[in-house]
C-alpha positions as CSV (number, residue, x, y, z in Angstrom):
1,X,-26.4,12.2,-24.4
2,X,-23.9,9.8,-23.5
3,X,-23.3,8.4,-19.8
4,X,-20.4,9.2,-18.6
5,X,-18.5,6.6,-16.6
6,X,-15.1,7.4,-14.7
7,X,-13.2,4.3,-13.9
8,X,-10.9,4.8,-10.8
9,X,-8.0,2.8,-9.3
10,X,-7.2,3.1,-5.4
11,X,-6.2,6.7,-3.7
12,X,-2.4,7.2,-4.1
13,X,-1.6,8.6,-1.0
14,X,-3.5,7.5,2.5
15,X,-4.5,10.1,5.4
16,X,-1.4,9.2,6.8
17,X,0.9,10.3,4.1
18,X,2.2,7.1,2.9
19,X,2.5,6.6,-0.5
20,X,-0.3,2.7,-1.8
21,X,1.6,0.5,-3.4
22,X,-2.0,-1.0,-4.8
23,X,-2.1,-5.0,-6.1
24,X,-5.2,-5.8,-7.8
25,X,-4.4,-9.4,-7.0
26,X,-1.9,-9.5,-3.7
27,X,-2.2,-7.7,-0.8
28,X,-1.7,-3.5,-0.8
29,X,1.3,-2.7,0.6
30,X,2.8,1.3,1.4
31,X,5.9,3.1,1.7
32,X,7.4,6.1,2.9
33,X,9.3,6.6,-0.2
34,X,10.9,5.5,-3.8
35,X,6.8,4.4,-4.5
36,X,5.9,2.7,-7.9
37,X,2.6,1.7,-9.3
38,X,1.4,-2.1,-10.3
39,X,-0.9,-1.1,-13.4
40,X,-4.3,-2.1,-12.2
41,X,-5.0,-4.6,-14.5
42,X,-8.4,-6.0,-14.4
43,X,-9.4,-2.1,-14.1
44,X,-7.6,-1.2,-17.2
45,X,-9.6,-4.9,-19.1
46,X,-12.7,-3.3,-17.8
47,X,-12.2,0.2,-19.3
48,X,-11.5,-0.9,-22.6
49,X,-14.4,-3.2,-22.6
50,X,-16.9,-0.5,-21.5
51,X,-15.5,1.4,-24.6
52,X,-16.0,-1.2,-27.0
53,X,-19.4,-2.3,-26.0
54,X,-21.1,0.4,-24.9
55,X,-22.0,3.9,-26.2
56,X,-20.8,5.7,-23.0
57,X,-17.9,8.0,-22.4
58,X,-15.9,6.4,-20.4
59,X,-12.4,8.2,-18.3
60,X,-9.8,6.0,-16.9
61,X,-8.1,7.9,-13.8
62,X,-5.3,6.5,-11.6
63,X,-4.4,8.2,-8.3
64,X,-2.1,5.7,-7.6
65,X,-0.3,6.6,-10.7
66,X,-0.7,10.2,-10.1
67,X,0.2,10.1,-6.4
68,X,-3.0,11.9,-5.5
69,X,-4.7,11.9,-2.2
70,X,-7.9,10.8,-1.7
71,X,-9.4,14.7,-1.6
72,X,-6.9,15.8,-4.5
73,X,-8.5,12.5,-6.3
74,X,-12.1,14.0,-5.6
75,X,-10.9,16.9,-7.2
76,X,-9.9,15.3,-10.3
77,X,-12.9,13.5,-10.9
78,X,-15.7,15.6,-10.1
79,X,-15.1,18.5,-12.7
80,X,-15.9,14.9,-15.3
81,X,-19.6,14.8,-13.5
82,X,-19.5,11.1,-13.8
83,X,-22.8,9.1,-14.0
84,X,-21.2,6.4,-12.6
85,X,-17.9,5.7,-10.3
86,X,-16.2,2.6,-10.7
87,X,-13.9,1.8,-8.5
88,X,-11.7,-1.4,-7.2
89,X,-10.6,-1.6,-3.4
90,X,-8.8,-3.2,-1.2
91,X,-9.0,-3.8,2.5
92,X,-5.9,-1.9,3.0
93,X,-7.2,1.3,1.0
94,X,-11.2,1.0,2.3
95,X,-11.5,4.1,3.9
96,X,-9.5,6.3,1.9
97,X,-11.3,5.0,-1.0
98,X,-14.8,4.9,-0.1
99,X,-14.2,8.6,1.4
100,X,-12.8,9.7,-2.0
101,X,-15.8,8.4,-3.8
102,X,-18.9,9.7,-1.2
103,X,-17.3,13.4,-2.3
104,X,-17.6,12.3,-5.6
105,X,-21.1,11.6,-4.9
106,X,-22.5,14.2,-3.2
107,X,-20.6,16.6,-5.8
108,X,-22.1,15.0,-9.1
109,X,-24.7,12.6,-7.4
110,X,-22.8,9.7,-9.4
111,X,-23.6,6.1,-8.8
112,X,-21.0,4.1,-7.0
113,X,-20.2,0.9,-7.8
114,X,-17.4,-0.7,-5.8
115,X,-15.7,-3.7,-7.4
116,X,-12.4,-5.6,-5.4
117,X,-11.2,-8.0,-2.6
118,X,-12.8,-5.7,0.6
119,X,-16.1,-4.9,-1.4
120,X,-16.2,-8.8,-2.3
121,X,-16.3,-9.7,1.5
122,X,-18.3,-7.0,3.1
123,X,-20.9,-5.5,0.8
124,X,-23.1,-4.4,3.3
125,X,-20.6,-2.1,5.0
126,X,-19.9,-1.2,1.1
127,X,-23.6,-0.7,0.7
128,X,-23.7,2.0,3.0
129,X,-21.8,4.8,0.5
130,X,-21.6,2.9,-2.4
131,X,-24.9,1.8,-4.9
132,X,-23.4,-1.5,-5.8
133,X,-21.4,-4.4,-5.0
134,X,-20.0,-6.5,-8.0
135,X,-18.3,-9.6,-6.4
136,X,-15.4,-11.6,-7.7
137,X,-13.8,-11.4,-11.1
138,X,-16.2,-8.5,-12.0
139,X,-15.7,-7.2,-16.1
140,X,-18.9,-8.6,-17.3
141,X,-20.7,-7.9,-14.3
142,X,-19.7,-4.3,-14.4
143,X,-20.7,-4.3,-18.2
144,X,-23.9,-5.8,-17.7
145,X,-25.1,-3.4,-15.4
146,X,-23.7,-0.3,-17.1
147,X,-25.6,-1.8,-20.0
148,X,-28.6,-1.4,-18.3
149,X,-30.0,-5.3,-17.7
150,X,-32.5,-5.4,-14.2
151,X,-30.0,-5.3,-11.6
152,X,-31.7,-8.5,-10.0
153,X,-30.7,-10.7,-12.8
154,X,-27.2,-9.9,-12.7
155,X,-24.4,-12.6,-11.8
156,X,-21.9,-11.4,-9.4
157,X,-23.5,-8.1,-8.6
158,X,-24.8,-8.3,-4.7
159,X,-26.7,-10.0,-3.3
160,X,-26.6,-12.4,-6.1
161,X,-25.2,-15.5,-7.2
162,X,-21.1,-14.9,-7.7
163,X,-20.5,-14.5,-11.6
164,X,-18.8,-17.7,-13.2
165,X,-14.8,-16.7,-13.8
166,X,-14.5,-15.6,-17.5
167,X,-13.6,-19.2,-19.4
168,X,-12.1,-17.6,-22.3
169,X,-10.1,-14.6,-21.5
170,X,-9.6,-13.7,-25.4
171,X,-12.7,-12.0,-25.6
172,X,-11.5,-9.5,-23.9
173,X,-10.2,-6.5,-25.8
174,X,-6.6,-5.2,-24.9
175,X,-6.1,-3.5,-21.5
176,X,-6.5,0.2,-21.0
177,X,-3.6,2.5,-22.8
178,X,-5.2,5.8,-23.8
179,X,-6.6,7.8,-20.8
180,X,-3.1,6.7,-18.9
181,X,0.0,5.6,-21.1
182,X,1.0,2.3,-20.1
183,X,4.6,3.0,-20.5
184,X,4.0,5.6,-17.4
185,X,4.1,2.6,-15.0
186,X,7.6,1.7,-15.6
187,X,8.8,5.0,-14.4
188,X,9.7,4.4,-12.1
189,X,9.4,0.0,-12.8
190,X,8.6,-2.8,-10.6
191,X,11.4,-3.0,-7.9
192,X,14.0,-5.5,-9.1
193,X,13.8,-4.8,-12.4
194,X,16.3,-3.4,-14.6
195,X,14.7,-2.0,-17.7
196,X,11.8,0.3,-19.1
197,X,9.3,-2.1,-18.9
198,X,5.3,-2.6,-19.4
199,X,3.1,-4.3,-17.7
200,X,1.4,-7.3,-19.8
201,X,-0.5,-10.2,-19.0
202,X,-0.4,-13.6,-21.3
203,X,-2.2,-15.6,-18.9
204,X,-4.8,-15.4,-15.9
205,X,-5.3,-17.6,-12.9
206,X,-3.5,-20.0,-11.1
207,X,-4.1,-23.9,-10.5
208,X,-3.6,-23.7,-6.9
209,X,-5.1,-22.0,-4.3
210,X,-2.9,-20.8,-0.9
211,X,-5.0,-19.5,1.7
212,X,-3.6,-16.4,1.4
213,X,-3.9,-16.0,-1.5
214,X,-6.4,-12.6,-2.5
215,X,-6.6,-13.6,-6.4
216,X,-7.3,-17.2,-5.8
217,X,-10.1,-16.9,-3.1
218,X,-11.4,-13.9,-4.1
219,X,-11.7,-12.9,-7.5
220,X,-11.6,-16.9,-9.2
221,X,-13.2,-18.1,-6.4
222,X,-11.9,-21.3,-7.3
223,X,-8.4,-23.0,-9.0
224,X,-7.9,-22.1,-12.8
225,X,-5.4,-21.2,-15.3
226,X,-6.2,-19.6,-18.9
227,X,-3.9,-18.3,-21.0
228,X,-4.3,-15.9,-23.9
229,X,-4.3,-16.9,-27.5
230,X,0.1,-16.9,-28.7
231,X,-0.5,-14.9,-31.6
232,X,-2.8,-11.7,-30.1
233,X,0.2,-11.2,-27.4
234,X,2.7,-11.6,-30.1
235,X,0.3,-8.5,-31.4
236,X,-0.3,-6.7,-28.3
237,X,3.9,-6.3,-28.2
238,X,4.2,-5.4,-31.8
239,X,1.8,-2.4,-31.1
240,X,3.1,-1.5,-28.1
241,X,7.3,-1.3,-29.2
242,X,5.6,0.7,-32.2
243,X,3.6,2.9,-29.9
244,X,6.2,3.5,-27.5
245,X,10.0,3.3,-29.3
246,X,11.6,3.9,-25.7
247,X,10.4,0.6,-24.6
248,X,13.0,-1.7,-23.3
249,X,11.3,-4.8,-22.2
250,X,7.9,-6.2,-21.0
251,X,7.0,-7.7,-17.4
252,X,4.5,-10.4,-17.4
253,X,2.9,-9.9,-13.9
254,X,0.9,-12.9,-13.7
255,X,0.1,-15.4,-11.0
256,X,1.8,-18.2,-12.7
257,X,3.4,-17.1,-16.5
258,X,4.7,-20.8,-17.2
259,X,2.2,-22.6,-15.7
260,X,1.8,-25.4,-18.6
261,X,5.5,-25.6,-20.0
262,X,3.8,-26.9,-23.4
263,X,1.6,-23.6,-24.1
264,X,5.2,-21.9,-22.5
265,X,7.6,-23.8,-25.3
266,X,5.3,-22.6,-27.7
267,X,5.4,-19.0,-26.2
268,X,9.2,-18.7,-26.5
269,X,9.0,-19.7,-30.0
270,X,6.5,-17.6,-31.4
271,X,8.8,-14.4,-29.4
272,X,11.8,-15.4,-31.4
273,X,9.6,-15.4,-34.1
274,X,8.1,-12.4,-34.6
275,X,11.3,-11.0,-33.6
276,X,10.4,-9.6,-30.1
277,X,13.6,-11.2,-28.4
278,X,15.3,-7.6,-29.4
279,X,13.1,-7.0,-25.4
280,X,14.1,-7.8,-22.6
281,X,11.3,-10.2,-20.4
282,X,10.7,-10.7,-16.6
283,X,7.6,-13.1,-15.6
284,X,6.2,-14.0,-12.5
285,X,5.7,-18.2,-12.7
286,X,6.5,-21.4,-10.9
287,X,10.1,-22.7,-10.8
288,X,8.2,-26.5,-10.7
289,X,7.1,-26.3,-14.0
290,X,11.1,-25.0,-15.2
291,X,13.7,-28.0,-16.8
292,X,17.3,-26.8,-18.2
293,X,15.9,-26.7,-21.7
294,X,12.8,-24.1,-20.9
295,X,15.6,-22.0,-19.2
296,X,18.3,-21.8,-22.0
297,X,14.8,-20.9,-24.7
298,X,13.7,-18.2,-22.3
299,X,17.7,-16.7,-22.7
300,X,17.3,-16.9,-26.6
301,X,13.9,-15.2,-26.0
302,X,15.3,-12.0,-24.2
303,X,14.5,-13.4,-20.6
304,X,17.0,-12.0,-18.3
305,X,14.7,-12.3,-15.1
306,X,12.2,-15.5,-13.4
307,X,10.5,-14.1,-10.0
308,X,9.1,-17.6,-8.3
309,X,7.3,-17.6,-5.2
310,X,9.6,-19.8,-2.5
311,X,7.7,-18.3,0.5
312,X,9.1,-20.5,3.0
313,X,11.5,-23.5,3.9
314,X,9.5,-24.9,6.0
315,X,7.1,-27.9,5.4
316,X,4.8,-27.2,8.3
317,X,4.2,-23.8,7.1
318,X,4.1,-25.3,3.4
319,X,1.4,-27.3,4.4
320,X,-0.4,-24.5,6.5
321,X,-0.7,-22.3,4.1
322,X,-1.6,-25.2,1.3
323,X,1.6,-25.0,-1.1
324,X,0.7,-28.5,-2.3
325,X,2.8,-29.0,-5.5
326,X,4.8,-26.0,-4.9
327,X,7.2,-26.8,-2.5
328,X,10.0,-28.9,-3.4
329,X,13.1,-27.0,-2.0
330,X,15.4,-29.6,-4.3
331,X,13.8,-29.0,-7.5
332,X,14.3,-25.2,-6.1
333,X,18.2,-25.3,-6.0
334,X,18.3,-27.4,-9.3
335,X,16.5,-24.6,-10.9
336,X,18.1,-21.6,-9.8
337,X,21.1,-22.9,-10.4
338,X,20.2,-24.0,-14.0
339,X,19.0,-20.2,-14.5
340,X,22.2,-18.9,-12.8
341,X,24.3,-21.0,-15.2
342,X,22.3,-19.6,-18.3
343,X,22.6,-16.0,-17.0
344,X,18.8,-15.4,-16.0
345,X,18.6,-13.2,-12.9
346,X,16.2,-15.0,-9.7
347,X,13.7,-13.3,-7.7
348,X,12.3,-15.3,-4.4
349,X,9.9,-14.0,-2.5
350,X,9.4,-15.0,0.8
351,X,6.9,-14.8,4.1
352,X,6.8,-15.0,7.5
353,X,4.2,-15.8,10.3
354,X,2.0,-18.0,8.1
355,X,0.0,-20.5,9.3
356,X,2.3,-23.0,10.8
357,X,5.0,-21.0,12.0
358,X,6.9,-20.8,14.5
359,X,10.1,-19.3,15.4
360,X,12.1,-22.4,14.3
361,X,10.1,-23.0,11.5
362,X,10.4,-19.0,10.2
363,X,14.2,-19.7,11.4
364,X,14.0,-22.0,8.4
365,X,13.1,-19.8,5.9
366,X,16.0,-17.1,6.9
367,X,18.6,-20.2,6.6
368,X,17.5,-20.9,2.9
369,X,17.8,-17.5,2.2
370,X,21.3,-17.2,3.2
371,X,22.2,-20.0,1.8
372,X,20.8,-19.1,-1.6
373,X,21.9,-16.0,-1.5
374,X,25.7,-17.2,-0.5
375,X,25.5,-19.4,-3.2
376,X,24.7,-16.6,-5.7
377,X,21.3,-18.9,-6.5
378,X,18.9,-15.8,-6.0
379,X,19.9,-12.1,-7.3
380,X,17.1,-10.2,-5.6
381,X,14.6,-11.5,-2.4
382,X,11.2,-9.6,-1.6
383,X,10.1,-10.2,2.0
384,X,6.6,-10.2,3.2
385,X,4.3,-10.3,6.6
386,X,1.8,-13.0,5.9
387,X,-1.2,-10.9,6.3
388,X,-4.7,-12.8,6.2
389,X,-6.5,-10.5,4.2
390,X,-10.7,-11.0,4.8
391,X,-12.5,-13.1,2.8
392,X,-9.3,-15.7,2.6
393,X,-9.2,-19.0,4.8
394,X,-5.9,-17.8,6.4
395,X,-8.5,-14.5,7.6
396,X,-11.2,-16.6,8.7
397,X,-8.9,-19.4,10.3
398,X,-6.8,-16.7,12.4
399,X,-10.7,-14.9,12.8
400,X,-11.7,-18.1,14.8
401,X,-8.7,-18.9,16.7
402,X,-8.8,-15.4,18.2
403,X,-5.4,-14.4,16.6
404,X,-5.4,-11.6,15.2
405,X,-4.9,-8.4,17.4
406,X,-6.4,-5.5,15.2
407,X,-9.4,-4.9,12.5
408,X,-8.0,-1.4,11.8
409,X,-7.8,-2.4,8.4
410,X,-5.4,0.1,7.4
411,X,-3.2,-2.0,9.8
412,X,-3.4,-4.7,7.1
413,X,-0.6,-3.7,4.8
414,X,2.0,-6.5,4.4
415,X,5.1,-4.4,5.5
416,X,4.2,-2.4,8.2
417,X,3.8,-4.8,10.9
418,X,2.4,-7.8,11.8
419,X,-2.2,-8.2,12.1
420,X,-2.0,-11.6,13.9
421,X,-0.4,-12.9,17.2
422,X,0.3,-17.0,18.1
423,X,0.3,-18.6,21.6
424,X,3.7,-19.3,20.7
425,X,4.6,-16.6,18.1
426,X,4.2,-12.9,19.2
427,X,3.5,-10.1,17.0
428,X,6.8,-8.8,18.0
429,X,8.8,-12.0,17.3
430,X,6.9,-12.3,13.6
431,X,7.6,-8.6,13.4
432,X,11.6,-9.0,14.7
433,X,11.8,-12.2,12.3
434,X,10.5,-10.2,9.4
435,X,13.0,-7.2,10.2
436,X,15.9,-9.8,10.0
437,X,14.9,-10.9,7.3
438,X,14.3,-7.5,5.4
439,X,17.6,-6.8,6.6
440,X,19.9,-9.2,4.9
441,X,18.2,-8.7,1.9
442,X,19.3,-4.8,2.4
443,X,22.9,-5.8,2.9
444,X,22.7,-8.8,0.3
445,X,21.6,-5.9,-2.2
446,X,24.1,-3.6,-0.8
447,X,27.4,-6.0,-1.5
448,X,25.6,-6.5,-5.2
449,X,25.4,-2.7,-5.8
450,X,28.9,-2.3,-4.3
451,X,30.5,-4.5,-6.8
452,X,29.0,-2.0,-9.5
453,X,29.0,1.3,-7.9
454,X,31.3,1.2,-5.4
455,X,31.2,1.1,-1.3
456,X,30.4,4.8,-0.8
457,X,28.2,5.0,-3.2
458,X,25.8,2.7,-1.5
459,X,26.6,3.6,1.9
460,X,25.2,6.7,1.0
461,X,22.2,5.0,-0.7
462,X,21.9,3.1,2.5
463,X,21.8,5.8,4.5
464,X,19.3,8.4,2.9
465,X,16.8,5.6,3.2
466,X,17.3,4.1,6.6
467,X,19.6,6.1,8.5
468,X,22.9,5.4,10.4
469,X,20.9,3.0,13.1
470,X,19.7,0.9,10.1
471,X,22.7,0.4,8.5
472,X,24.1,-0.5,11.9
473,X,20.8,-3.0,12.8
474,X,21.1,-4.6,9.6
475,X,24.9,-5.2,10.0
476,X,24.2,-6.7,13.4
477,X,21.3,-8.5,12.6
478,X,23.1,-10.3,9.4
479,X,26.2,-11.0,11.8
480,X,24.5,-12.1,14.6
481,X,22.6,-14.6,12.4
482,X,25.7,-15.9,10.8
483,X,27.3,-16.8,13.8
484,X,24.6,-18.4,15.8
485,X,22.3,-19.5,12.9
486,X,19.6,-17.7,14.9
């Protein structure tokens, strides 16, 4: 008889009640309402290669899709009687996650193997509940084991040697769409977005490495960027659009989609070709990479959005957080204002209380933001706390200068306040700064949506999600910066 393996995602819903935003690559994030689900991506590569290339049975389940709590998930997976649990965690969903899986255990007597960025960094507290530890970028790994080799000779499965990152990412079949329906994750979409989209992934990787950064320190372990072969994307779409006819676009949530503008030329063209500019495209890249000709081909290829990471306007906290040949606020402006002109939507994100900042320097970052924004250079803004997630130099840098004011990891969430505090930069001030911040991109979007819907349409919008004092907070907190630059 078979094994039977269960692959699992992150709860959906903590102790607390707030609905996980999970990121197999960022930092997890929560929120009280309106949630949406990344598709967990490396997960969903991993279930499809277990079916390929083993005999098993093997169940994809996503709480975070499902919105399931962490006893609710138990529930679902137990009645499967799983040989083995696979499951990928994050420092923010831990607990919640590793108490999900023990009552999978002790129901069925499963194996646990815990894969992720939290796992990655402490495997012996993992160890305690879970049978095994797989480190880093961990498909193979997980196959190997599931396959059966001796446990001791396995790269990347604790306590040895990390696995070697996966040169050539085309030997990987296409990501998981049959246990969960890929199209599911675009209802409701990525934040920002405008269309029924899927989640798809051309490329892996990224060249640089900010020490923040979860993906580049913890599952590559070291700089890279590897694109998939043109033509098997151009095939992945052409099944998917014939798979699911109510699909309006794709989003290419990748660490850096344009990386080499060669490979990305080429990219464009082969979409026009096959005919696959009848979608429409958002991609997460690097705006130092864009020129006016890339731009205008990415319009002919159905590209109505580019999300770039800006993070900050400062060069002190460019260099703290090791931006090196990303930060060129010139070539920024140039850029947005090229894809402005050719009618492609911007999305910045931004973060505040990295290493190097300051109140002045974060000051800096709210400036460009305006600006931008006045300037009609960005159509939507994300805003983040820089939160040094373990296993990341920013983590063990703020670890040794005795900054950081909690290990509650559950603390570490990205929007819900502030993990670290500066001699000269509180908690409180990173968490006021963020809040200004987060507030003129609420009344930035609100003047947007007014021009479509109309004023009391969105005051009402604005009101069901922050209430009366928010809408009046915001409004000061835009004002106030406006007139005193502060």
């Amino acid at each position: 008889m078979a094994e039977k393996i269960v692959i699992a995602n992150s709860v959906g819903i903590d102790r607390s009640g707030r609905y996980i935003i999970h990121s197999p690559s960022r930092w997890t994030t929560s929120v009280t309402q309106n949630p949406f689900t990344w598709y967990p991506w490396e997960l969903a590569y991993l279930s499809s290669l277990l079916k390929r290339d083993t005999a098993c049975d093997v169940v994809f389940v996503d709480g975070c899709l499902d919105k399931l709590t962490a006893g609710q998930y138990a529930e679902r997976i137990i009645p499967e009687k799983p040989d083995f649990l696979v499951m990928e965690s994050s420092t923010r969903t831990f607990r919640d996650d590793l108490a999900m899986a023990a009552a999978v255990k002790a129901a069925t007597g499963a194996k646990l193997i815990f894969c992720g960025p939290h796992p990655s960094v402490f495997p012996e507290e993992t160890l305690k509940t879970a049978d095994y530890v797989c480190q880093g970028e961990y498909e193979l790994t997980v196959l190997e084991l599931i396959q059966g080799m001796d446990p001791e000779k396995i790269l990347g499965l604790y306590p040895n040697p990390r696995r070697k990152i996966i040169e050539d990412i085309n030997m990987l079949p296409w990501p998981e769409d049959s246990d969960v329906r890929r199209i599911d994750y675009g209802k409701p979409g990525v934040p920002g977005t405008n269309y029924l989209e899927i989640q798809m992934y051309a490329s892996r990787g990224c060249p640089f490495q900010c020490n923040f950064c979860v993906c580049g320190n913890l599952y590559y372990d070291r700089p890279n960027w590897r694109p998939r072969n043109i033509d098997d994307v151009m095939a992945e779409i052409s099944h998917l659009k014939k798979k699911y006819p109510e699909m309006e676009g794709v989003f290419f949530d990748e660490e850096s989609h344009n990386q080499d503008p060669n490979h990305f030329d080429r990219f464009l063209d082969a979409i026009i070709a096959h005919g696959h500019n009848d979608l429409h495209y958002v991609a997460m890249g690097s705006y130092a990479t864009l020129n006016q000709e890339l731009i205008r081909k990415m319009k002919r290829a159905g590209y109505y959005q580019m999300r770039v990471g800006i993070e900050t306007a400062s060069e002190a906290v460019a260099e703290g957080i090791g931006l090196r040949g990303k930060f060129d606020l010139d070539r920024l402006r140039r850029v947005l204002k090229m894809a402005r002109d050719e009618g492609i939507e911007t999305y910045g994100t931004f973060i505040f209380g990295a290493r190097g900042s300051s109140p002045a320097e974060d000051q800096k970052t709210i400036d460009l933001m305006q600006e931008i924004v006045k300037n009609r250079l960005l159509t939507e803004l994300q805003v983040s706390i820089a939160t040094p997630q373990p296993g990341t130099p920013f983590y063990k840098w703020a670890d040794e200068n005795g900054y950081l004011v909690t290990r509650n990891w559950e603390d570490y969430d990205g929007g819900c306040g502030a993990v670290l505090s500066y001699p000269e930069y509180s908690k409180s001030q990173i968490d006021a700064m963020f809040q200004k911040a987060v507030d003129i991109g609420r009344v930035y979007r609100g003047f947007q949506e007014a021009r479509r819907d109309g004023w009391i349409t969105v005051f009402k919008r604005a009101h069901n999600r922050v209430g009366t004092m928010g809408i009046l907070r915001a409004g000061c907190n835009v004002l106030k910066s406006r007139l005193t630059g502060r």
